[in-house]
C-alpha positions as CSV (number, residue, x, y, z in Angstrom):
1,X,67.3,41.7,93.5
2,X,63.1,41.2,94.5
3,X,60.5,42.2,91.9
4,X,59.1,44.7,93.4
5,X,60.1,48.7,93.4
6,X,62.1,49.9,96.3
7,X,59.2,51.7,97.2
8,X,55.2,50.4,98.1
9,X,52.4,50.9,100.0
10,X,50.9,48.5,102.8
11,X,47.3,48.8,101.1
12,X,45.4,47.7,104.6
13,X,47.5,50.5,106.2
14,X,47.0,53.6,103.8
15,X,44.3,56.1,105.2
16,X,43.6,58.0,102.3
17,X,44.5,61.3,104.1
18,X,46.4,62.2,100.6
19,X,49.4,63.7,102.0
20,X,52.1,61.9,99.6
21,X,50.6,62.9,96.9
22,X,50.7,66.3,98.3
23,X,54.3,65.6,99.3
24,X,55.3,64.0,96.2
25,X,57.4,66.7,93.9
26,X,56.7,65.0,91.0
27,X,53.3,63.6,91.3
28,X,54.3,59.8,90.9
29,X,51.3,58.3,93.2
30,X,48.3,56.7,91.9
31,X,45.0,56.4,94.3
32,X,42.9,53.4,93.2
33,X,40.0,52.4,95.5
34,X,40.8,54.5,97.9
35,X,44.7,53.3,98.3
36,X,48.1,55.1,97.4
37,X,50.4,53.4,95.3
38,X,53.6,54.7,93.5
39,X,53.8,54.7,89.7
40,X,56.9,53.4,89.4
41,X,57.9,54.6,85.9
42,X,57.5,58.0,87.3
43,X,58.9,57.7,90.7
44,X,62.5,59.3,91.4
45,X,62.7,57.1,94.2
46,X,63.3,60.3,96.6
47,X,61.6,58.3,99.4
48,X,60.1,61.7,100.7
49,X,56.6,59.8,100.3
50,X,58.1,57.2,103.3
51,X,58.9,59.9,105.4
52,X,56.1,61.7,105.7
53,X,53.4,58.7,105.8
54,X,51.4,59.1,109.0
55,X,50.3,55.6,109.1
56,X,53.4,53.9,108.0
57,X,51.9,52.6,104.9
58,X,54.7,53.6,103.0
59,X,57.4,51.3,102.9
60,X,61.3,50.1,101.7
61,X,61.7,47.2,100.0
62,X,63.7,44.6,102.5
63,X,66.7,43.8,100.7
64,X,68.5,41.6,103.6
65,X,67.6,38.3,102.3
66,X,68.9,38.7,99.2
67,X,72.3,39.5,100.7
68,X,72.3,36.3,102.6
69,X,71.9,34.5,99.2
70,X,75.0,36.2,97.7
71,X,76.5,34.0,101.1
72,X,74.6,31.1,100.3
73,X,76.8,31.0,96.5
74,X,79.8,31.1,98.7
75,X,81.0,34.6,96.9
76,X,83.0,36.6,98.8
77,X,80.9,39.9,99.6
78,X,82.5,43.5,99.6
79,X,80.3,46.2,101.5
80,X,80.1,50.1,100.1
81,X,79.8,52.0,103.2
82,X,78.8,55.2,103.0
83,X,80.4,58.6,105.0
84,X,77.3,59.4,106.7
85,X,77.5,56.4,109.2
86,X,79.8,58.0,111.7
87,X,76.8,59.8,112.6
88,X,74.1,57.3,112.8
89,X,76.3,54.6,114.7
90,X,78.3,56.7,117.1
91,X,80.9,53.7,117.3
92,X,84.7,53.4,116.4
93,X,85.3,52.2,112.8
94,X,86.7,49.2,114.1
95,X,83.7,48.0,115.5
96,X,81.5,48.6,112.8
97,X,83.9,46.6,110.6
98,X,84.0,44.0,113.1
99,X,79.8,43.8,113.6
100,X,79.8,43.5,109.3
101,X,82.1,40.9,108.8
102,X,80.3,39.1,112.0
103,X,77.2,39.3,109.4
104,X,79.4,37.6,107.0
105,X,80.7,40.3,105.1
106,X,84.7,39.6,103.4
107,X,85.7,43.2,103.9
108,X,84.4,46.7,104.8
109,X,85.1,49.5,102.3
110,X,84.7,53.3,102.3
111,X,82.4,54.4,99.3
112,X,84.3,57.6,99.8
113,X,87.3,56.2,98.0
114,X,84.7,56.0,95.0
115,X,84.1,60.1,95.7
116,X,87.4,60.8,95.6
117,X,87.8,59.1,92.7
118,X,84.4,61.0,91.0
119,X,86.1,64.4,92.0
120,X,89.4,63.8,90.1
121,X,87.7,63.3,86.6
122,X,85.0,65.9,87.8
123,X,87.8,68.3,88.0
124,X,89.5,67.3,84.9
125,X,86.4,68.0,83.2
126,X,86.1,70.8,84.0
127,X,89.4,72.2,83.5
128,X,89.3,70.4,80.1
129,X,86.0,71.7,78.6
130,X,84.7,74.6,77.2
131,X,82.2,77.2,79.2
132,X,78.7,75.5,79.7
133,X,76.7,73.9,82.6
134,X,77.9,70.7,84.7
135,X,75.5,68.8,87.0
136,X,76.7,66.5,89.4
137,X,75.3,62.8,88.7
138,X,76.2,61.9,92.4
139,X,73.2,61.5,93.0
140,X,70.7,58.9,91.4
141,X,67.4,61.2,92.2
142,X,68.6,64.1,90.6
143,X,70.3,61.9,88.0
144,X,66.2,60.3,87.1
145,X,64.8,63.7,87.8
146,X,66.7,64.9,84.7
147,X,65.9,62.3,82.5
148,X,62.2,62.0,83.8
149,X,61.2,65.7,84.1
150,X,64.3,68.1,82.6
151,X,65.4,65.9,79.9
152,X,66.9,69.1,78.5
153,X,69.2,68.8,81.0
154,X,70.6,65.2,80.5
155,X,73.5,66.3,78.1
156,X,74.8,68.5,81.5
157,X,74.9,65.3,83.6
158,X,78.8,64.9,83.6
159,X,79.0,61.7,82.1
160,X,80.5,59.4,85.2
161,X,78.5,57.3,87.5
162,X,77.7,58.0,90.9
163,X,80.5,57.6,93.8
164,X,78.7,54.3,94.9
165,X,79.2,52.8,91.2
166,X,82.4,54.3,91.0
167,X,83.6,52.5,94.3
168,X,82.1,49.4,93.4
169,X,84.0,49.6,90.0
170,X,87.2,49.7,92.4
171,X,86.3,47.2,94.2
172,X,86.3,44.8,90.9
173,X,89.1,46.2,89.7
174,X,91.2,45.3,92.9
175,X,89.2,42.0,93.8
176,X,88.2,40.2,90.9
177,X,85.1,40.9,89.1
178,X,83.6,37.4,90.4
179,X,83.1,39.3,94.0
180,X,80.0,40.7,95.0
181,X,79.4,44.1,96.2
182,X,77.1,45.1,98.9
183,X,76.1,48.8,99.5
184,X,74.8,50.4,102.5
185,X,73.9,53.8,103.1
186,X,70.7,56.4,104.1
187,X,69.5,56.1,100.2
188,X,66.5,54.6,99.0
189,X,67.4,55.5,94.8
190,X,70.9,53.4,95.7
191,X,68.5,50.1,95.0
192,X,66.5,51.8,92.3
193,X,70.7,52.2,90.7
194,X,71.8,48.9,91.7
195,X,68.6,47.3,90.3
196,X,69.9,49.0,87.0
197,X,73.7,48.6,87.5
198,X,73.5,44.8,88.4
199,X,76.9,44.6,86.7
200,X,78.7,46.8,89.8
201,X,76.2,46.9,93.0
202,X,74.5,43.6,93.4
203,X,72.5,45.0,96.7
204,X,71.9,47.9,98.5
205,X,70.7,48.3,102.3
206,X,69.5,51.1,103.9
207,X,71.1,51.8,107.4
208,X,67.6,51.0,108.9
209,X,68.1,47.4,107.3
210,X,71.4,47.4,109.2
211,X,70.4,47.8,112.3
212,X,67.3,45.2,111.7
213,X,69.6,42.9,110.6
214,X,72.5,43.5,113.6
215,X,69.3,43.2,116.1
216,X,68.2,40.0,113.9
217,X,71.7,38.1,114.6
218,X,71.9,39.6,118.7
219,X,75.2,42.2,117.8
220,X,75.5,44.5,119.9
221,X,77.9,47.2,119.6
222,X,78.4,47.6,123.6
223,X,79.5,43.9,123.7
224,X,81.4,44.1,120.4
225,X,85.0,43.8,121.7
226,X,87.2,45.7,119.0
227,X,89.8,43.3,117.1
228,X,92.9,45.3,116.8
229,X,93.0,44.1,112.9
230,X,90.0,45.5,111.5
231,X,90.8,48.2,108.9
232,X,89.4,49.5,105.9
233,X,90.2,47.6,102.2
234,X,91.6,48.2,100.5
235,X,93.0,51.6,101.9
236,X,91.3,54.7,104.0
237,X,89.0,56.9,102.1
238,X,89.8,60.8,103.0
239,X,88.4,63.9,101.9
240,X,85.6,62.0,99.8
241,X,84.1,61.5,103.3
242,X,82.5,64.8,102.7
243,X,80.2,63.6,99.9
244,X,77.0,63.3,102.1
245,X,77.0,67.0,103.8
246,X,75.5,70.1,101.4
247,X,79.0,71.1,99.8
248,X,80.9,68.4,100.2
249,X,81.7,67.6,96.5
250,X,83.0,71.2,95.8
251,X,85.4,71.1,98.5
252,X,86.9,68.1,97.4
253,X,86.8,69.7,94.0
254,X,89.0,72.1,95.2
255,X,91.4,70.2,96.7
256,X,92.2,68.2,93.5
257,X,92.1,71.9,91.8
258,X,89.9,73.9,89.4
259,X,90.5,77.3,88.2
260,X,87.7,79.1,90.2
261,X,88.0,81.9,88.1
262,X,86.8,80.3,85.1
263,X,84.4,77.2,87.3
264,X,81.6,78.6,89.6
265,X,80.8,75.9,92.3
266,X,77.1,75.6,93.1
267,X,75.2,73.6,95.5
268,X,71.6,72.9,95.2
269,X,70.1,70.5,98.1
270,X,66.7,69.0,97.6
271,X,64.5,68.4,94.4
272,X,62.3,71.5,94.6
273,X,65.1,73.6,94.7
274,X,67.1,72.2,91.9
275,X,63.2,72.6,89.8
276,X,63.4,76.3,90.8
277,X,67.3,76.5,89.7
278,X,66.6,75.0,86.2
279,X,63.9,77.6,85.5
280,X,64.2,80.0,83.1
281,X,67.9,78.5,82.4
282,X,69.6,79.3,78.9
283,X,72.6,78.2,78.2
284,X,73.3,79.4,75.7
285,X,73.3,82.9,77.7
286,X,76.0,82.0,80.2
287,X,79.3,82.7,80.4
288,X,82.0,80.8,82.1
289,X,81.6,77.1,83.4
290,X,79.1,76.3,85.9
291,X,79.3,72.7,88.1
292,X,76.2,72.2,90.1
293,X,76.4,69.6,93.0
294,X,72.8,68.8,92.9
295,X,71.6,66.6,96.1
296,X,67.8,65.2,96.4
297,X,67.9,65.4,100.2
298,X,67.8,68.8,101.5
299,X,71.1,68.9,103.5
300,X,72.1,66.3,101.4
301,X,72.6,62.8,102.2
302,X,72.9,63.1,106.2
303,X,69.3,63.7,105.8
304,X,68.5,60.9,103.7
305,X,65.0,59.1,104.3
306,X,66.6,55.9,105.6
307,X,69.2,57.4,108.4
308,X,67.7,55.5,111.1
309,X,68.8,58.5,113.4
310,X,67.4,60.9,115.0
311,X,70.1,63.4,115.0
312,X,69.5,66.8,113.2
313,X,71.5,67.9,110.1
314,X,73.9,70.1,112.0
315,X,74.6,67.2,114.5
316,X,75.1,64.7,111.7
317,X,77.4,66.7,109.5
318,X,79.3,67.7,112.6
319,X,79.9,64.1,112.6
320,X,81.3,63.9,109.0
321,X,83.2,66.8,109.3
322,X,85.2,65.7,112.5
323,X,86.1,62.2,111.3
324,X,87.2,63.3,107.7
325,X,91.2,63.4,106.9
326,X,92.4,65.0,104.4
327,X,95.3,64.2,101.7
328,X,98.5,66.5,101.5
329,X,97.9,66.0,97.9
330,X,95.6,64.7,95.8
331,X,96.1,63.2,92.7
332,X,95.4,64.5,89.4
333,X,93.9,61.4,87.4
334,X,91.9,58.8,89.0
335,X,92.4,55.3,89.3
336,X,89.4,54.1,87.4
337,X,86.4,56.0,85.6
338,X,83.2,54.5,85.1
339,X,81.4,56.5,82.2
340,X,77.8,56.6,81.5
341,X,76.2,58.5,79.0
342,X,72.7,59.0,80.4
343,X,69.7,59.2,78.3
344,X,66.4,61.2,78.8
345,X,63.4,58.9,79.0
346,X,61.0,61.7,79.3
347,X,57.6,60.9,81.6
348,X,54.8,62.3,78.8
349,X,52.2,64.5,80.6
350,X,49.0,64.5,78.2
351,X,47.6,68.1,77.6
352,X,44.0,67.2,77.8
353,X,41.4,70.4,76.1
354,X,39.1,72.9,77.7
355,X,35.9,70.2,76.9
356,X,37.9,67.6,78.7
357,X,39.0,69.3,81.5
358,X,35.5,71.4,81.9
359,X,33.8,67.6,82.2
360,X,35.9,66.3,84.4
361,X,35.0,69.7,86.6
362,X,31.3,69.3,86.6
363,X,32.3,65.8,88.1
364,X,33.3,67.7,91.2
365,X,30.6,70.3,90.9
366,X,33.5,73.0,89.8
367,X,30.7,75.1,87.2
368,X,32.8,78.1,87.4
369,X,35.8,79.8,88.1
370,X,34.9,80.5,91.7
371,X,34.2,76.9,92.5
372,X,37.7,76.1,91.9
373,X,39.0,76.6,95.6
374,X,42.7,75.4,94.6
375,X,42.2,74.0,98.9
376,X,45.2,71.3,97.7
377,X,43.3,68.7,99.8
378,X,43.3,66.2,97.4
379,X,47.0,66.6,97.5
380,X,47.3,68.3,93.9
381,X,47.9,71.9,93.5
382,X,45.1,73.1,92.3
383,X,41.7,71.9,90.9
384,X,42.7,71.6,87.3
385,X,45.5,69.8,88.2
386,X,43.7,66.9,90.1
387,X,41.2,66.5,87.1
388,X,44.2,66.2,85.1
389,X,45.0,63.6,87.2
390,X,41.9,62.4,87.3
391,X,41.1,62.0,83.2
392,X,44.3,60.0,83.4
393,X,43.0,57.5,85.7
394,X,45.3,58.2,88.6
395,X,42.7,60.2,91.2
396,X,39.5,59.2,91.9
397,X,36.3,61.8,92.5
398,X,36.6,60.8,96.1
399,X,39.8,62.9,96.6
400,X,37.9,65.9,96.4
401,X,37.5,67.3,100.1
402,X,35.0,70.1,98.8
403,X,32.7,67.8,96.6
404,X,32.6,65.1,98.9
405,X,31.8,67.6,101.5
406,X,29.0,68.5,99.2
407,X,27.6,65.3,98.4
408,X,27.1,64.9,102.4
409,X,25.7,68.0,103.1
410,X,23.2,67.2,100.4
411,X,22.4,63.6,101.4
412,X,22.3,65.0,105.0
413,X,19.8,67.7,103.8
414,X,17.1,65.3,101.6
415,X,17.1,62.9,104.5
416,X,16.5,65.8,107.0
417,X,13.8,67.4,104.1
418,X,12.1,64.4,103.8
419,X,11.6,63.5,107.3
420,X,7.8,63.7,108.7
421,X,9.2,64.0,112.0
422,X,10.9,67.8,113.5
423,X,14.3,68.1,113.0
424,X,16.7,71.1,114.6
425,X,20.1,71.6,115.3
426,X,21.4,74.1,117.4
427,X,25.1,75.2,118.6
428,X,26.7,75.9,121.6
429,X,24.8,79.4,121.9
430,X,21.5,77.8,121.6
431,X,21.4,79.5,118.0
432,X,19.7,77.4,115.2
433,X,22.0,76.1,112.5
434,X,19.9,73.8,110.4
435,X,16.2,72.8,110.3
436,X,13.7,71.1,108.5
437,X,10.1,72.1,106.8
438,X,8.4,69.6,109.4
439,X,9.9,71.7,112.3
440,X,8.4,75.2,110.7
441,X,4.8,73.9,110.6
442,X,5.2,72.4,113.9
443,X,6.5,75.4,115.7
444,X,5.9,78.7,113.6
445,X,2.8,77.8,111.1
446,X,1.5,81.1,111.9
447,X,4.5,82.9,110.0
448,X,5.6,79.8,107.6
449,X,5.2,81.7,104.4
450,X,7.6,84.3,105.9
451,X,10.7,81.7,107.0
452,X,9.9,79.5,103.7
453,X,10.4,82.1,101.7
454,X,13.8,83.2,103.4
455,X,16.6,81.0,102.2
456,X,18.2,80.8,105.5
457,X,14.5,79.6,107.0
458,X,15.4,79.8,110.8
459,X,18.4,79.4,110.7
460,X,20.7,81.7,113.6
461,X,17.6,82.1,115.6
462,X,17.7,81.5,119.0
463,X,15.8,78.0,119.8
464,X,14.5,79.4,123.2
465,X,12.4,81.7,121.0
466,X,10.8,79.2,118.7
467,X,10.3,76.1,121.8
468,X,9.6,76.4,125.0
469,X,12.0,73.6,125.9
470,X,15.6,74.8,125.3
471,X,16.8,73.4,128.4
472,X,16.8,69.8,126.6
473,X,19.5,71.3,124.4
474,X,21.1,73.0,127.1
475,X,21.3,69.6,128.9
476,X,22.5,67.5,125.9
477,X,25.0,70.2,125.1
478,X,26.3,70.1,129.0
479,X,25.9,65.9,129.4
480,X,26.7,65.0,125.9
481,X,24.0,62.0,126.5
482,X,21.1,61.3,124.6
483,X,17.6,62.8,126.2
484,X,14.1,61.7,125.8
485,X,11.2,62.9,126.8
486,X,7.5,61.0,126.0
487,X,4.5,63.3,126.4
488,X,6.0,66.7,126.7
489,X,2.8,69.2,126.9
490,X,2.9,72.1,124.8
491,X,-0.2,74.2,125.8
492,X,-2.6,71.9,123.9
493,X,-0.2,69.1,122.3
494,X,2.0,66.3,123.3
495,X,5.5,65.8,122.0
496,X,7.8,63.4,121.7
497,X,11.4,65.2,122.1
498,X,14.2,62.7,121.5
499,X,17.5,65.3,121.9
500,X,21.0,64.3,120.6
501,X,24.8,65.4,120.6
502,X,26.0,66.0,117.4
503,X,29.4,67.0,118.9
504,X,30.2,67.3,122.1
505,X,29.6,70.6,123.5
506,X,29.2,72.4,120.4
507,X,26.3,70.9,118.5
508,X,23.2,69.5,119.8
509,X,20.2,68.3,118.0
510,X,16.5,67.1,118.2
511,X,13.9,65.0,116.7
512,X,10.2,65.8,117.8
513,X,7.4,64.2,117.0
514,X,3.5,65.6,117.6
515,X,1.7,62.4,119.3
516,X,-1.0,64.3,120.2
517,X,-3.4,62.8,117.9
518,X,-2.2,59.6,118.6
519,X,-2.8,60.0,122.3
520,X,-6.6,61.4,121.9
521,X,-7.0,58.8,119.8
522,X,-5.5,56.0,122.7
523,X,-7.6,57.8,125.0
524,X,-10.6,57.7,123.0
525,X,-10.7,53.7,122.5
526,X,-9.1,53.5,126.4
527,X,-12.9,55.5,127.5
528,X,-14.5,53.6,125.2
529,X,-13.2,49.9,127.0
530,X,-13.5,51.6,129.9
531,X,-17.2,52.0,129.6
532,X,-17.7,48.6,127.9
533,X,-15.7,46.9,130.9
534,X,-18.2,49.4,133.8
535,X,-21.8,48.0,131.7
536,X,-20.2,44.2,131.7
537,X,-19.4,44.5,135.9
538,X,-22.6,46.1,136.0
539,X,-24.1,43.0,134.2
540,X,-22.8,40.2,135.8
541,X,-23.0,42.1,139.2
542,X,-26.6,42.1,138.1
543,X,-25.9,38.0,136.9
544,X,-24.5,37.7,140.2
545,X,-27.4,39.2,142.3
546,X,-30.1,37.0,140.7
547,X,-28.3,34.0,140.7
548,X,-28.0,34.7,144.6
549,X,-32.0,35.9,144.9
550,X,-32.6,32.7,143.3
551,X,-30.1,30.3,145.4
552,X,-32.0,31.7,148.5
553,X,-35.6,30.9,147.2
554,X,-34.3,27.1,146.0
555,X,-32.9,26.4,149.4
556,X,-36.0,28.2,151.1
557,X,-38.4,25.9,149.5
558,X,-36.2,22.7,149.7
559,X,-36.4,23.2,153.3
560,X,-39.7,23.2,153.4
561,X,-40.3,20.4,151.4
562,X,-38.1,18.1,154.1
563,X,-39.7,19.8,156.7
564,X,-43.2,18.7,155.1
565,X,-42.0,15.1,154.6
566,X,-40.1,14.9,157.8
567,X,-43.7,15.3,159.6
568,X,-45.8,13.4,157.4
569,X,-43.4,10.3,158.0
570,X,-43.7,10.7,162.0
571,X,-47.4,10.4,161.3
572,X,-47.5,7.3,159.5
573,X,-45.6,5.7,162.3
């Protein structure tokens, strides 16, 4: 057996979208920093939580090594199989026996022998008591669902152990109780009652395991050739192949024989049913004897969580009910009966008071009645319920879809508020949905007091009437790209418009800044270098003229000077 529950979460994979909790009948998931994790001590071990993950962050414990290890201590190992795997497989039963003992399996046995067996003392049980209410304990999530949540109910439970149990019992009894029993089946609450009943089932695998661990070892049922001396051990199972279809207990009810004049024969199929049927239930008020085949599964167990089929239920149960044979007669005591007297073991729901709960309500900004939107997004009914489960420490403020939508429309808001810059957002029909102060003295300061003082300011006004530049929205909307324009003149002002897509095609936005200022006062010092660059040409132009005036005057008089001594040498000579 691992150490783990049959049932966790892959933490990296959970998305927080809440749904098993909103899934879960009895509220047995905890979110902690953002992750779903099952509460084990409340958990009926339903595995509707696995189902219905999107991400596949739910998961079933993997059970296959420790069957390897019952091989490894050289015991010989028995497999439980349950009825509903003529319609998952779609092989001949000789095959199937023939792929399991390939895995290393002793022998192949019908659970359905153990149902059989479960119906004879049901039946004598009831013919032997007095009037009153029977439930099933077939299966193991109604079974903890009664002692969990309706431990009123436990002293109904007829006091025998499930079919599985049961079988496993026989198994011993015919065996040796030094074998090992493996059982395999759609269930995930089979290894929540092994775990517990280490003394019967050592293991249990779902069928998805199965076919994991057939693919692991390279059997294939299309190359399995079919060995003419597989059977069943120790015998065929009959009519107690019915057990996994809605029903299937009664009838085999009836063929061992109750007086249906003085035993109604209910069934109740899935957990939120059975609830509904135990409401409002006295006793003490009914007449006659009443035997209730409760299943978890709705459909019962050909629509258990671990089928690894995608057959419907019809399909499924066809399946059962075309491979069952049936007994001439059936006999009247059983071969072995495995009692249990279950106990309740109550899961204690604290009652918190109005101060508590009112508190933990202003948490979620829930001041009044009308606050209280009951949306179920968090996954629990309604709001009080969630900050139930939130005083308890099993929710976290974050769950709260509303609030959280809140908190962002506020931070959104202040950041928009606070911004010096324009700010608008318009939808697909060019109509204002949200805007900012900045954006009202930009573009209507002349009636500002009016639109301040309205609590809607501008918004579902048409943006073409406010700016004369709706075809940037218009644009952004069509495009879905970013668009910027520097310098946009707006009769005596510059803009900068930087337009954006909030969501494509139906929510544009805008951020516009007035760089008017900014640009007189670039212009300003621009005229102002521009004039200090024209006087400094002008000066060294002027530089540049004298220095020539007086290059033409040197060489002017140098030549004359060498004229002048030129001559007055010729003379000397």
């Amino acid at each position: 057996m691992n150490n783990f529950y049959p049932v966790y979460t892959l933490k990296n994979e959970c998305h927080d979208c809440y749904k098993c909790i909103r899934e879960c009948y009895v509220k047995a998931i905890k979110i902690q920093d953002n992750s779903a994790s099952v509460i084990n001590d409340r958990c009926i071990a339903c595995g509707h939580c696995v189902m219905v993950c999107p991400s596949g962050a739910k998961r079933v414990r993997n059970d296959i090594e420790n069957v390897k290890k019952l091989f490894f201590r050289n015991k010989k190992v028995y497999v439980s199989l349950a009825p509903s795997w003529v319609g998952v497989f779609n092989v001949s039963k000789k095959k199937m026996i023939t792929a399991l003992k390939r895995l290393g399996f002793e022998g192949v046995s019908e659970t359905a022998l153990g149902a059989q067996e479960v119906s004879i003392e049901c039946a004598k049980i009831l013919n032997n008591s007095s009037d009153g209410i029977f439930i099933s304990s077939a299966c193991p999530v109604i079974v903890d669902y009664i002692r969990l949540y309706k431990p009123d109910f436990v002293k109904n439970i007829v006091p025998v152990v499930s079919p599985a149990l049961t079988h496993a019992g026989l198994l011993k009894k015919t065996y040796g109780e030094d074998i090992s029993v493996v059982f395999i089946g759609p269930c995930i609450a089979k290894k929540k009652e092994s775990d517990s009943h280490q003394n019967l089932i050592d293991v249990s695998l779902t069928f998805e395991e199965l076919n994991f661990w057939l693919k692991e070892e390279f059997i294939s049922f299309n190359e399995i050739e079919e060995d003419s001396n597989a059977h069943f051990v120790p015998e065929q199972a009959y009519e107690g192949a019915l057990y996994p279809i809605e029903g299937g207990m009664l009838e085999t009810i009836r063929k061992v024989g109750v007086n249906e004049k003085e035993v109604s024969l209910l069934s109740i199929s899935s957990v939120k049913n059975f609830d509904k049927a135990l409401d409002g239930l006295v006793e003490a008020k009914l007449s006659g004897k009443i035997f209730v085949e409760a299943l978890g599964c709705e459909g019962g167990c050909v629509n258990g969580p671990c089928l690894s089929s995608t057959k419907g239920i019809i399909a499924m149960g066809a399946d059962v009910l075309t491979t069952t044979s049936y007994r001439d007669t059936v006999p009247k005591n059983p071969q072995i009966v495995v009692s249990e007297d279950y106990k309740p073991n109550p899961v204690i729901k604290r009652k918190y008071d109005i101060d508590e709960v009112t508190k933990a309500l202003k948490r979620i900004s829930k001041h009044t009645l009308e606050d209280e939107l009951n949306c179920s997004g968090c996954g629990y009914s309604t709001c009080r319920d969630f900050v139930s489960a939130l005083i308890a420490g099993d929710a976290e403020v974050s769950m709260c879809v509303s609030y959280m939508r809140k908190i962002a429309v506020r931070k959104a808001a202040a950041m928009i508020r606070c911004m010096p810059a324009a700010v608008v957002m318009v939808d697909n029909d060019l109509n204002i949905i949200e805007s900012n102060d900045a954006f009202l003295r930009m573009f209507c300061a002349d009636m500002y007091d009016v639109f301040s003082a309205n609590e809607g300011g501008l918004t579902g006004a048409a943006i073409d009437r406010i700016v004369p530049f709706g075809e940037i929205f218009k644009a952004a909307l069509k495009s879905g790209e970013d668009i910027h324009k520097e310098h946009y003149p707006i009769k005596d002002k510059l803009y900068d418009i930087s337009a954006f897509t909030v969501e494509a095609k139906e929510i544009a936005g805008a951020v516009i800044m007035d760089v008017t200022k900014s640009e007189t006062d670039r212009e300003k010092i621009a005229r102002k270098a521009r004039e200090v660059i024209a006087k400094n040409i002008a000066t060294v132009q002027e530089i540049a003229c004298l220095l020539g005036e007086h290059m033409v005057d040197t060489e002017v008089l140098l030549d004359s000077i060498a004229k002048d001594y030129e001559n007055n040498t010729d003379g000397d000579k």
